[in-house]
VMD Tcl script that draws the C-alpha trace (Angstrom):
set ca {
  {35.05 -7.02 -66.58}
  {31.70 -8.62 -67.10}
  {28.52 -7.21 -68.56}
  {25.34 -8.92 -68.69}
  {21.31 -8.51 -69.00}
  {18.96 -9.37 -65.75}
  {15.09 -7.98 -64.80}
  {15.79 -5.15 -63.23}
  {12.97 -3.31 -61.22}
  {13.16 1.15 -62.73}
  {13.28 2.73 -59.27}
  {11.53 5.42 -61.63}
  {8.72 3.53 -63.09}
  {8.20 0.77 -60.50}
  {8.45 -2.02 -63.12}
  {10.95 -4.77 -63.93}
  {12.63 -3.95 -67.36}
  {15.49 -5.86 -69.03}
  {18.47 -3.66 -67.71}
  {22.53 -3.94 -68.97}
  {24.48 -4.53 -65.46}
  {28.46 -3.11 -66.81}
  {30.87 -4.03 -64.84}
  {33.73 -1.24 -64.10}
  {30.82 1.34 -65.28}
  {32.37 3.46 -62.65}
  {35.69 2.16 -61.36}
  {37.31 -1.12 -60.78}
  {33.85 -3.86 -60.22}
  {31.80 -0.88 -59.78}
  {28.71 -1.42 -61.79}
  {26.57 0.76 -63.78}
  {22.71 -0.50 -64.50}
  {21.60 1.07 -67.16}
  {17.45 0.93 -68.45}
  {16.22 1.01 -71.74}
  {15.47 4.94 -71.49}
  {18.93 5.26 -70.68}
  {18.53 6.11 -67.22}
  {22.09 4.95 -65.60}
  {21.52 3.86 -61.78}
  {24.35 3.27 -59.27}
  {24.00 0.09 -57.18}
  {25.80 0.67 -54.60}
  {23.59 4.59 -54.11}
  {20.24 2.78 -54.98}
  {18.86 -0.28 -53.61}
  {17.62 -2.60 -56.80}
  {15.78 -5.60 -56.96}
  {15.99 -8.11 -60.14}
  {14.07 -10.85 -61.00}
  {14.61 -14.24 -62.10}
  {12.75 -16.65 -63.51}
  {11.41 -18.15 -60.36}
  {12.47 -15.68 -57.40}
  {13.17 -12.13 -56.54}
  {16.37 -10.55 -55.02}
  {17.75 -7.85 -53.56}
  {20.61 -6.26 -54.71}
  {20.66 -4.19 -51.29}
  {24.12 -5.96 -50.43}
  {25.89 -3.96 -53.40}
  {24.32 -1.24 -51.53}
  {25.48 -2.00 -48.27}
  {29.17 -2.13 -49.97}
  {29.09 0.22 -52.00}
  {28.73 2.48 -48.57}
  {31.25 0.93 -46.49}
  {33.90 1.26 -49.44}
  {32.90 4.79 -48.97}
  {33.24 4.97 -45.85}
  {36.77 3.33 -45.63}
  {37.68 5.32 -48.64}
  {36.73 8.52 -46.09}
  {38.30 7.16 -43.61}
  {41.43 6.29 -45.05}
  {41.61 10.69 -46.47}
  {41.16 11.31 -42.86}
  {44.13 9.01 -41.81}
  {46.16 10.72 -44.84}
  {45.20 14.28 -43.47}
  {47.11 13.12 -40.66}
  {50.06 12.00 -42.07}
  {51.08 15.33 -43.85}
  {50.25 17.24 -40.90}
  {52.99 14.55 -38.82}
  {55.24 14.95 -41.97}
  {54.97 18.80 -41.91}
  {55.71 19.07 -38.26}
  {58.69 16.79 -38.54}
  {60.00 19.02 -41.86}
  {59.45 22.01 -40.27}
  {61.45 21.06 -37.05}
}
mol new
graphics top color blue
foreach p $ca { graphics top sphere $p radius 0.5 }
foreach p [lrange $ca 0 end-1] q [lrange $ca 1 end] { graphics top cylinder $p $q radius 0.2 }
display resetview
């Protein structure tokens, strides 16, 4: 688990702001970003763009992630759905 402090740009207020990045803010390497007003953001729902010294980046990958961990998680309930109804059919034979 890491936490750490980067420029974060407040999807709210437009403007970069020294923001906490927590690691496991959510689950396992899930992080939370959380502003100075408290406002928590999820990375992986909200694209977010920090700045270093020099250069700006996108956190948009995070994003991108985030949504295909959804998705497999989705995917893999769907496959489970099927299981039971296999292992029901083959309990109630």
């Amino acid at each position: 688990m890491s936490t750490y402090s980067r420029l974060t740009k407040n999807p709210k207020t437009g403007k970069f702001e020294k923001a906490e990045w927590r690691d496991d803010y959510y689950e396992r390497h899930h992080y939370g970003v959380i502003f100075p007003d408290g406002m928590v953001v999820d990375p992986w729902e909200v694209e977010l763009e920090t700045k270093d010294a020099d250069d700006t980046v996108s956190h948009s990958k995070q994003k991108i992630q985030g949504a295909e961990k959804k998705a497999m998680d989705d995917k893999f309930k769907e496959g489970m759905k099927d299981v039971l109804k296999l292992a029901r059919g083959l309990h109630e034979k």
